[in-house]
PLY file of the C-alpha trace (Angstrom):
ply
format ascii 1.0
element vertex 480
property float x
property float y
property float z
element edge 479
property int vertex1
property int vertex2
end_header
0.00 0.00 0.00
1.34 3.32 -0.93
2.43 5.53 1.89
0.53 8.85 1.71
0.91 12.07 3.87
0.54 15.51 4.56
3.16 18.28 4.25
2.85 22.25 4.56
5.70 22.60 2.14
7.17 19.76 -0.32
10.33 17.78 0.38
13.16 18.71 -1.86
14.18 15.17 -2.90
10.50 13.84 -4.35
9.34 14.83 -7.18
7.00 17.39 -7.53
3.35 17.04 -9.25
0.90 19.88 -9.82
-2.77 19.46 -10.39
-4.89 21.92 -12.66
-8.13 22.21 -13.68
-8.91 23.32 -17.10
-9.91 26.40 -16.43
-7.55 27.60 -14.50
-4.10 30.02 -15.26
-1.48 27.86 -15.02
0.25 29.84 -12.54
2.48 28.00 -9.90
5.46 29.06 -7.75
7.71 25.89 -9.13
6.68 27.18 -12.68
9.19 29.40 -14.43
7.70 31.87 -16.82
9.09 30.10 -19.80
7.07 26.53 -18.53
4.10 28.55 -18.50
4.01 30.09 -21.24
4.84 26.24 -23.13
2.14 25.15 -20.82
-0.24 27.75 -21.56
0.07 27.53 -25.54
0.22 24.17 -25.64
-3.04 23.29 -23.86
-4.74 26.23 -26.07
-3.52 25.01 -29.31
-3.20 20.83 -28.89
-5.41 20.50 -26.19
-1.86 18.75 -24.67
-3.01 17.53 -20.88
0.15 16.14 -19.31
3.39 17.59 -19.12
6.72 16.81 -17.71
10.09 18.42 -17.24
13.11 16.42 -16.31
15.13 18.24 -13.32
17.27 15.10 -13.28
17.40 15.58 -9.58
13.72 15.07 -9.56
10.97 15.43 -12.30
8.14 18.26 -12.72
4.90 17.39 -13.88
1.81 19.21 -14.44
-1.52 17.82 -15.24
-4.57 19.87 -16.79
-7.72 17.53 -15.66
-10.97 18.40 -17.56
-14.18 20.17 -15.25
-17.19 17.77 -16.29
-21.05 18.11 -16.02
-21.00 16.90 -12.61
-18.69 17.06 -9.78
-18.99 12.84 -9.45
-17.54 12.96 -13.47
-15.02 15.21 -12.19
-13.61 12.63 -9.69
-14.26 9.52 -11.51
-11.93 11.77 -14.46
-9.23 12.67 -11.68
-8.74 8.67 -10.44
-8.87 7.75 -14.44
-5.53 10.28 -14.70
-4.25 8.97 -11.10
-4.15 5.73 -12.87
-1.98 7.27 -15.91
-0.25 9.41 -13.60
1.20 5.82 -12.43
1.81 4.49 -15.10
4.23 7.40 -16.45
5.84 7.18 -12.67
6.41 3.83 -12.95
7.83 3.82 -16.10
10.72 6.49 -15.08
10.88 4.69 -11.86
9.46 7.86 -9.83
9.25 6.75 -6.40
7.92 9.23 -4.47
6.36 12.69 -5.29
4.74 15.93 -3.72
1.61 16.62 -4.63
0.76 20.27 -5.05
-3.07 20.62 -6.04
-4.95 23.51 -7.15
-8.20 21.21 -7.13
-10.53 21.41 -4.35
-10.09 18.37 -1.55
-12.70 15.56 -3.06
-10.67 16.53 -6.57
-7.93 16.37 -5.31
-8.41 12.78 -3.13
-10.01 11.21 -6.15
-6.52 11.50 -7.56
-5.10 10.05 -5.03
-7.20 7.58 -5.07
-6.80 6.33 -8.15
-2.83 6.49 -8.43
-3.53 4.09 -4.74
-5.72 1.49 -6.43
-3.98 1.14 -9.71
-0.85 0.75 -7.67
-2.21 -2.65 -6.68
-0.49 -5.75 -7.86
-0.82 -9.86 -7.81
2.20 -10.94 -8.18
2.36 -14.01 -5.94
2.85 -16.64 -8.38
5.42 -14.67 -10.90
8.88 -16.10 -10.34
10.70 -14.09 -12.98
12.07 -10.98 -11.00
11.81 -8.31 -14.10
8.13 -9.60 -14.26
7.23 -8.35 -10.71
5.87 -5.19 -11.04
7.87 -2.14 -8.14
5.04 -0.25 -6.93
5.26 3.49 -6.51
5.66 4.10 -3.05
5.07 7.70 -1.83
2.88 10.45 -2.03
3.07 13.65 0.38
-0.01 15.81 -0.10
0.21 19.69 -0.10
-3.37 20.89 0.13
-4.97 23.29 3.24
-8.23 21.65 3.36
-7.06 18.11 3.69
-6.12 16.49 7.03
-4.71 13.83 8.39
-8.42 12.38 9.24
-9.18 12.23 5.09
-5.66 10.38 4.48
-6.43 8.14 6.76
-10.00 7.41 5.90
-8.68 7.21 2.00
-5.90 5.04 3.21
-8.25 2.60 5.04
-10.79 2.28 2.18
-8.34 1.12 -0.41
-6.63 -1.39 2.07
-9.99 -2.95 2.48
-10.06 -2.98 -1.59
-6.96 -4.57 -1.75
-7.89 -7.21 0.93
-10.65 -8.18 -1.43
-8.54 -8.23 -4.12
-6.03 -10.59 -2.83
-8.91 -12.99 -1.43
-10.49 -12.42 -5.41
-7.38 -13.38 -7.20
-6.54 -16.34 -4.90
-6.93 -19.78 -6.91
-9.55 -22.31 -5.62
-6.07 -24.75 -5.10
-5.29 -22.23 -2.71
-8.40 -20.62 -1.57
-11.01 -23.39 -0.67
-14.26 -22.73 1.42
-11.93 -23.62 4.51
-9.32 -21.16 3.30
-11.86 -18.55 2.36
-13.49 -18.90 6.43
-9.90 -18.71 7.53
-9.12 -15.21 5.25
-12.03 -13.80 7.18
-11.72 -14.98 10.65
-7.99 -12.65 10.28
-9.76 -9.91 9.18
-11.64 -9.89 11.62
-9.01 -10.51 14.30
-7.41 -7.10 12.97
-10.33 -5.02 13.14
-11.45 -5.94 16.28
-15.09 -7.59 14.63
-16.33 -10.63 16.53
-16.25 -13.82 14.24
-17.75 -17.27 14.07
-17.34 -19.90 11.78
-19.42 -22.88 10.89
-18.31 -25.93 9.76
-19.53 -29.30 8.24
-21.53 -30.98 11.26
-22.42 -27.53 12.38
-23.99 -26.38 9.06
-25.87 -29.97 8.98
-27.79 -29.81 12.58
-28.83 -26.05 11.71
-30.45 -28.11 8.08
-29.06 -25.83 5.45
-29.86 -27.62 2.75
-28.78 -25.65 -0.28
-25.67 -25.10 1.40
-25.16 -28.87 1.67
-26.68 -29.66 -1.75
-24.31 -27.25 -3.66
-21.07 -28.98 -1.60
-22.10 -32.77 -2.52
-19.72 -32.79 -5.93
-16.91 -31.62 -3.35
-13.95 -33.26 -2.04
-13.73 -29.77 0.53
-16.65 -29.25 3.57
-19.03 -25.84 3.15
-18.00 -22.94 5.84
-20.21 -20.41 7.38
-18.41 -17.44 8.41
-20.81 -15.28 10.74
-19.16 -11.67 11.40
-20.31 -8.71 13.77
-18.92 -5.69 14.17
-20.99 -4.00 17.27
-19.40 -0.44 18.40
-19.94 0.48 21.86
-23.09 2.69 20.87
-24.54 1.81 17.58
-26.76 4.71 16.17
-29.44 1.64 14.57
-30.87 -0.15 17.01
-31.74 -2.85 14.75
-28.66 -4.36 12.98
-27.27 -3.92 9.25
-27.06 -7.40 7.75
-24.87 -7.74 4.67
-24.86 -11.09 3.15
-22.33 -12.49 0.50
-22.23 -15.72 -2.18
-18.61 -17.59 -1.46
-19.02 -19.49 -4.37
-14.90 -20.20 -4.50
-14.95 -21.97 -7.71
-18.45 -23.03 -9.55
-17.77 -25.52 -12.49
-21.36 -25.47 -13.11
-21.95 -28.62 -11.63
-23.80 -31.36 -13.44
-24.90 -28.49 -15.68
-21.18 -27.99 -16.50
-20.13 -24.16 -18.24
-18.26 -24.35 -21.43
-14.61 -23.94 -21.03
-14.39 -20.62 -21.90
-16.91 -19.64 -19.21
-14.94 -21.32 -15.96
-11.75 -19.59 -16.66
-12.66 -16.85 -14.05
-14.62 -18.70 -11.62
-12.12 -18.02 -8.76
-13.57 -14.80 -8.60
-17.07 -16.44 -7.69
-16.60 -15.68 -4.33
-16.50 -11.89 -5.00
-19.69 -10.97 -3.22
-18.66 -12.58 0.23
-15.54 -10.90 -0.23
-16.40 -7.59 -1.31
-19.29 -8.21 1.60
-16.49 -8.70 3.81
-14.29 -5.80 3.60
-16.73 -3.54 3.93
-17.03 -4.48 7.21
-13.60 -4.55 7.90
-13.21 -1.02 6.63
-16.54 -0.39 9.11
-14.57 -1.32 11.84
-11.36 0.12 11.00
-13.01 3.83 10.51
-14.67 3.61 13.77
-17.99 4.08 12.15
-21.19 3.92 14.75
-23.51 1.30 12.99
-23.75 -2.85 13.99
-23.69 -5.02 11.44
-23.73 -8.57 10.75
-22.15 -10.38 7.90
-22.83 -13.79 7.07
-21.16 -15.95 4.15
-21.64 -19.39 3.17
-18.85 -20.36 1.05
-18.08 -24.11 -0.97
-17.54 -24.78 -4.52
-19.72 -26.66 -7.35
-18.20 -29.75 -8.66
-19.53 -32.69 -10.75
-18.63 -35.37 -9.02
-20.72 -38.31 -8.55
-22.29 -37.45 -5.42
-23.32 -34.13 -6.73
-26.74 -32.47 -6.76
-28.61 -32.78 -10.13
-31.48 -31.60 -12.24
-35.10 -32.88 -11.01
-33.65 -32.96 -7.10
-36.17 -31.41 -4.19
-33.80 -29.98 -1.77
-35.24 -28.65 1.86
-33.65 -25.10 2.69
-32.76 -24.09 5.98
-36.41 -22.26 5.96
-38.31 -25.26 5.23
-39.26 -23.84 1.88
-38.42 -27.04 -0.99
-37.03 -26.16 -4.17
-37.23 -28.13 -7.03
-33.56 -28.13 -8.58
-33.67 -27.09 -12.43
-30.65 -25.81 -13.17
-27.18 -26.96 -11.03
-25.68 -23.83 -12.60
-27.87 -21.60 -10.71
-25.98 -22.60 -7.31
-25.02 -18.86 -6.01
-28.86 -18.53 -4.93
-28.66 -22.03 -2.87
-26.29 -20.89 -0.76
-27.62 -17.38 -0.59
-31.14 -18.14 0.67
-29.76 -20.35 3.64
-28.13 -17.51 4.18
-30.51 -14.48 4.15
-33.09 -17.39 6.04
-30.53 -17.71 8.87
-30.04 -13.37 9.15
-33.90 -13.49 10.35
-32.71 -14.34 13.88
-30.72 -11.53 13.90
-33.99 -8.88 13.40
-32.20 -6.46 10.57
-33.61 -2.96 9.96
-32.13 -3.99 6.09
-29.88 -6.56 4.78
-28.48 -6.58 1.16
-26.36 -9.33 -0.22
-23.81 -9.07 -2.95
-23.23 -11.87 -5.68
-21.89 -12.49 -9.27
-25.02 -14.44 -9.49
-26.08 -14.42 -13.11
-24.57 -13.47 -16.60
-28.12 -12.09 -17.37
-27.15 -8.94 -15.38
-23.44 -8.40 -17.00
-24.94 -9.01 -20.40
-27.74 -6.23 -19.63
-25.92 -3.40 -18.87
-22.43 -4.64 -19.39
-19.08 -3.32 -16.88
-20.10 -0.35 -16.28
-22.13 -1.14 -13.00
-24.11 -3.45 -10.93
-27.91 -4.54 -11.03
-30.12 -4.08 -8.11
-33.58 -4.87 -6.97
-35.56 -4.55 -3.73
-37.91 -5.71 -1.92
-39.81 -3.66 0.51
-36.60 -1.17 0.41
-36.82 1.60 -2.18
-36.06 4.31 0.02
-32.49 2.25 1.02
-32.12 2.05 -2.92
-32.55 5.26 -3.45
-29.75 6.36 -1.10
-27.50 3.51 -2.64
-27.72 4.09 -5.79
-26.69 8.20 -4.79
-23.79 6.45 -3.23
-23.34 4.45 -5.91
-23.34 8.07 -8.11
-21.00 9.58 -5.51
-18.33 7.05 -5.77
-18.72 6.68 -9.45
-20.01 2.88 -8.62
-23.18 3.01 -9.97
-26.35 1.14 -10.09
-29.13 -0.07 -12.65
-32.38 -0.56 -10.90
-34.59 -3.51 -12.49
-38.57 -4.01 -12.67
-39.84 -6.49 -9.93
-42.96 -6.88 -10.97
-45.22 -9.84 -9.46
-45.41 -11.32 -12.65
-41.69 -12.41 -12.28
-42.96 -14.19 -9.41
-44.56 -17.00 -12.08
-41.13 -17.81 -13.73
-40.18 -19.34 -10.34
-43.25 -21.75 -9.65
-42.53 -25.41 -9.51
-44.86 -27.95 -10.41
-43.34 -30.44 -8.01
-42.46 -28.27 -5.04
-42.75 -24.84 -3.14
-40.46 -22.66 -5.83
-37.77 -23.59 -8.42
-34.46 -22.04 -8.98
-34.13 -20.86 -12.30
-36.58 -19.26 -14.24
-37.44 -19.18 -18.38
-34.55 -17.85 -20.57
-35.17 -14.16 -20.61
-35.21 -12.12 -17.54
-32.82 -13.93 -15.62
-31.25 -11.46 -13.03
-34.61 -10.36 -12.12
-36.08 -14.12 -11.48
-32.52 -14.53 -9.29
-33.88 -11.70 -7.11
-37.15 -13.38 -6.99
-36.13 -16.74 -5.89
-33.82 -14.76 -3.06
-37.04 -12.25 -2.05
-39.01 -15.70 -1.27
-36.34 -16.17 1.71
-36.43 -12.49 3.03
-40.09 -11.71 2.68
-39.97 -10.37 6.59
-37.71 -7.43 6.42
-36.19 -4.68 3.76
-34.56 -6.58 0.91
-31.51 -5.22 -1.36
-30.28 -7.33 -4.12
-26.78 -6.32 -5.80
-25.91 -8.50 -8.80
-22.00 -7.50 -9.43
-21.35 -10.62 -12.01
-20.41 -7.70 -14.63
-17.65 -5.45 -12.76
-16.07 -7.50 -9.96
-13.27 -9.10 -12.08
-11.96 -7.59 -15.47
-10.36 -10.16 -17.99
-8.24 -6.87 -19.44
-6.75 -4.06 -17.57
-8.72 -1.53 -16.68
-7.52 2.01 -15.96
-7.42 2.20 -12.17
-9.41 -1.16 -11.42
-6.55 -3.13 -13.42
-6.43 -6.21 -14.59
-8.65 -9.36 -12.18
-10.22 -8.63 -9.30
-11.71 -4.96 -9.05
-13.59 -4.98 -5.47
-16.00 -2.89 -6.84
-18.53 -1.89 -4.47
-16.86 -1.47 -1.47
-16.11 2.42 -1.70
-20.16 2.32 -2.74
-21.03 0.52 0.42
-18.76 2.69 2.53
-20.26 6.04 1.00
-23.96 4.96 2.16
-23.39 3.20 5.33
-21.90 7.04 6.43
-23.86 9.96 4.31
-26.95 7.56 4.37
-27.97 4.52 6.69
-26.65 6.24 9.61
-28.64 8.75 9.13
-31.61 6.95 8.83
0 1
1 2
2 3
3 4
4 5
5 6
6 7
7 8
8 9
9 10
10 11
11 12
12 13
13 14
14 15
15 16
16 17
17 18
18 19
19 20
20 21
21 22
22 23
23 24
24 25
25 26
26 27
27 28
28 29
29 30
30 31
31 32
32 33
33 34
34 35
35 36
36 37
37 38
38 39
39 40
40 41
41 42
42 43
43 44
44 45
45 46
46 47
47 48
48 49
49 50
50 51
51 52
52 53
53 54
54 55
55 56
56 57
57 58
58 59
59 60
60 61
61 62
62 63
63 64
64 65
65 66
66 67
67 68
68 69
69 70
70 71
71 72
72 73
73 74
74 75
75 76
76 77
77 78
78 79
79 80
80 81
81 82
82 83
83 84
84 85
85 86
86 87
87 88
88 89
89 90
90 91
91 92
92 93
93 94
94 95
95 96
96 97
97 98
98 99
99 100
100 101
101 102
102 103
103 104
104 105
105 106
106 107
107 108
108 109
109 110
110 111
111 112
112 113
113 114
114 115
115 116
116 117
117 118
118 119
119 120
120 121
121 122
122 123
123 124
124 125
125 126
126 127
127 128
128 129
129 130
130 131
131 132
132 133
133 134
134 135
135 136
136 137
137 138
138 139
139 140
140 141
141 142
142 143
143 144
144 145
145 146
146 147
147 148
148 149
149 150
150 151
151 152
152 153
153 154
154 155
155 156
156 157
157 158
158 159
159 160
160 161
161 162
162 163
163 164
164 165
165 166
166 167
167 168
168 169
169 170
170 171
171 172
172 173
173 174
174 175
175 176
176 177
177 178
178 179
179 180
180 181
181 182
182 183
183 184
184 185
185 186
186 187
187 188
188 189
189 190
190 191
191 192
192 193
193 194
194 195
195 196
196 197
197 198
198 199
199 200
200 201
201 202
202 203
203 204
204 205
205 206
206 207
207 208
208 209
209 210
210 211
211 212
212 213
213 214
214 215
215 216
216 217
217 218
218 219
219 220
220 221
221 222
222 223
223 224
224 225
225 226
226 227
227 228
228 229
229 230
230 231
231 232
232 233
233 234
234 235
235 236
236 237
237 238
238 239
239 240
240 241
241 242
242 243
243 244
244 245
245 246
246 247
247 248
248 249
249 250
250 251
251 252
252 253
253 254
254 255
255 256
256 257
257 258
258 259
259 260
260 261
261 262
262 263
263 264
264 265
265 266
266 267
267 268
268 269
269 270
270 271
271 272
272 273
273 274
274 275
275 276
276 277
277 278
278 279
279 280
280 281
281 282
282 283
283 284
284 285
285 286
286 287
287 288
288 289
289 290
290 291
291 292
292 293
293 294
294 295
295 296
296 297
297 298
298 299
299 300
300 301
301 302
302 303
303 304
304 305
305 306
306 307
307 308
308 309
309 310
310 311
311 312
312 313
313 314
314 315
315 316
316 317
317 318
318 319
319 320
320 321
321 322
322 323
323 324
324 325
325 326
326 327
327 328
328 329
329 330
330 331
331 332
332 333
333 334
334 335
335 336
336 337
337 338
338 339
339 340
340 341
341 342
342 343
343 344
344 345
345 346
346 347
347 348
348 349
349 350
350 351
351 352
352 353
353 354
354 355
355 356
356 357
357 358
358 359
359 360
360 361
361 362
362 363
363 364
364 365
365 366
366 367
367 368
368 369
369 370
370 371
371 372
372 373
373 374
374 375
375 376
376 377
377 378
378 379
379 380
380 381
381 382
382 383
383 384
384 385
385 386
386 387
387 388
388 389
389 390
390 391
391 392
392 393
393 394
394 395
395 396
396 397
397 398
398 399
399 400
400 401
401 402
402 403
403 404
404 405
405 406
406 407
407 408
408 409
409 410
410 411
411 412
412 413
413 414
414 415
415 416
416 417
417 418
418 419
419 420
420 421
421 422
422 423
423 424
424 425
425 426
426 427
427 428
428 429
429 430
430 431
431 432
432 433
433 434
434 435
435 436
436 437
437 438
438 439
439 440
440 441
441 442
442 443
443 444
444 445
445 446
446 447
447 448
448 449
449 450
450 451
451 452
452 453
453 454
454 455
455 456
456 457
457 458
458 459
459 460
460 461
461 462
462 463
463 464
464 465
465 466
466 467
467 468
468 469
469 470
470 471
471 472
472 473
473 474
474 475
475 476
476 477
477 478
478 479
């Protein structure tokens, strides 16, 4: 993680950076009157953004970022350039730099931000030293209106991104449901949360079945991984529950993916993750609001023992589901899951999952699919979060009429509906198992793990959502 302070003037040695917006003069005390003039004409006639002047001591560089429509387009801009920023830093091995910034504090921490998460790395498994990648390691702000408070909160946020990265990226050879229990019983241990973790026997007395029924093809036992974080005086007197699918690898089961389609599957785990961190960044900011995290984690294997088409399987709720598709797994696990959070009395609970490719082939990378269930005004403030944070959300229909695509025949509900309309019938099964308190669905199949790099989410894991989750659990649900 990069190191990042605050300074009243900047060190001699690092390298200095200036940030301007568009519209400003291009006036600075390191400039000479030659640089600004080059500066000046250059932006005006080639639209140039990005310059840089080699002090060979040190370098100068001055970026022009564009003003946008809206000050959340501003910032999602500013982390975009962070992310270049990096790369040109990296590439002239600039360790360390002052950052002198013109841009008001949220401007200028956006940039910031983004240099921190594209500075993020997975380089376990590389053994060929000019391969590993020599992160850029310092950046000393000079800015009156931030403190050390912001730095810290900034700092804090993107170690809980990373966290979920690492856990994300992780192979299922080295990451099993065990493994995965394991990752979050340390977290936990760091940030003080209370944690308890299920295993085999335990998860068979309390009769999870869809747990259980999703682990049969595997040669590893299911976890659940219960975490609370409970401050000394919560502001809700009624607890946030935040749910998340540890799916570590999902062949499809019986229903087996193409080949193609399992190449990222150790990233099915995402929503327990991302889930996860967010309370670990809770904790770690000192934030006033209980909340309860529960994740049921295995994988989905074809083995002979596994669960197949035409079962009946009896969910921890008593409610029996007539088994359609093996593929649709994710929403096994889940509704033992959001079933078991009852006990617990939640004012809301929201899960996070990459539960269906219907929801990344709707709207694509760009964001995550949501529905609710007795919970539009919590929507409503999450998907401003989600605008905030430039994590943004696509609200579906949930019309009753959805509620036919589920009905079984043969038993209470089935889990998969028709071919069309397939996130939305994913939230419907899930609704039938929370039907007693605010419901929040997040579908993040399309952005938690990019196949190419991606400006400052990179290449893999992303652990998008968390800064989304962060930014309404304080401007929003504590307020509440």
């Amino acid at each position: 993680m990069i190191t990042i302070d605050k300074l009243l003037s900047p060190k001699k040695e690092f390298s200095n950076v200036i940030l301007f917006d568009e519209n400003d003069s291009f006036n600075h005390l390191l400039l000479n009157q030659d640089q600004e003039a080059y500066i000046n004409n250059e932006h005006k006639e080639n639209k140039r953004t990005f310059f840089t002047f080699n002090h060979l001591s040190h370098w100068l560089i001055v970026i022009i970022y564009p003003v946008k429509k809206t000050a959340h387009q501003t910032n999602e801009e500013l982390r975009k350039i962070g992310a270049m920023a990096l790369d040109f830093f990296d590439r002239e091995h600039i360790k360390n730099i002052n950052l002198l910034s013109n841009a008001s504090k949220e401007e200028t921490l956006s940039f910031v931000e983004g240099v921190c998460l594209a500075s993020y790395c997975f380089d376990n498994y590389k053994t060929d030293p000019s391969r590993l990648i020599h992160p850029f390691d310092h950046i000393s702000i000079i800015h009156n209106d931030i403190g050390i408070d912001d730095i810290n909160h900034l700092r804090i946020v993107c170690e809980a991104i990373e966290k979920c990265k690492d856990l994300v990226n992780e192979p299922v050879c080295t990451l099993n449901a065990e493994g995965l229990a394991a990752a979050f019983v340390n977290m936990s241990q760091e940030a003080n949360i209370r944690v308890e973790v299920l295993n085999k026997e335990e998860i068979e007395k309390l009769q999870m079945g869809g747990l259980l029924a999703v682990n049969k093809g595997s040669i590893d036992p299911p976890t659940f991984t219960i975490m609370e974080y409970k401050p000394s005086n919560p502001l809700n007197n009624q607890p946030l529950a935040l749910v998340g699918k540890g799916l570590v690898y999902d062949t499809g089961g019986l229903n087996i993916k193409p080949g193609d389609y399992m190449n990222d599957m150790k990233s099915d785990m995402a929503g327990a993750a991302t889930m996860a961190s967010v309370i670990y960044a809770t904790a770690r900011l000192n934030l006033p609001i209980h909340i309860i995290g529960l994740f049921p984690a295995t994988d989905n294997r074809p083995c002979g023992n596994a669960f197949a088409s035409g079962d009946i399987v009896n969910m921890y709720d008593g409610t029996n589901v007539e088994v359609v598709n093996t593929d649709a797994e994710g929403r096994m696990i889940l509704a033992d899951a959001l079933a078991y959070a009852k006990q617990f009395n939640p004012s809301l609970i929201i899960d996070a999952a990459t539960l269906t490719g219907a929801a990344s082939r709707a709207i694509g990378p760009f964001g995550i699919c949501a529905i609710e269930n007795h919970a539009g005004m919590y929507l409503g403030d999450l998907k401003q979060a989600g605008k905030d944070v430039y994590e943004r959300i696509a609200e579906f229909p949930f019309w009753e009429e959805y509620d036919e695509l589920i009905k079984s025949e043969i038993a209470d509900i089935k889990n998969s509906g028709e071919s069309y309309a397939g996130m939305i019938t994913a939230g419907k099964f899930l609704s039938h198992f929370t039907s007693e308190y605010p419901f929040i669905h997040l579908d993040i199949a399309g952005v938690a793990f990019n196949e190419k790099k991606k400006s400052y989410m990179g290449y893999g894991a992303t652990g998008f959502g968390i800064r989304l989750m962060i930014k309404f659990i304080e401007k929003y649900f504590i307020q509440k």
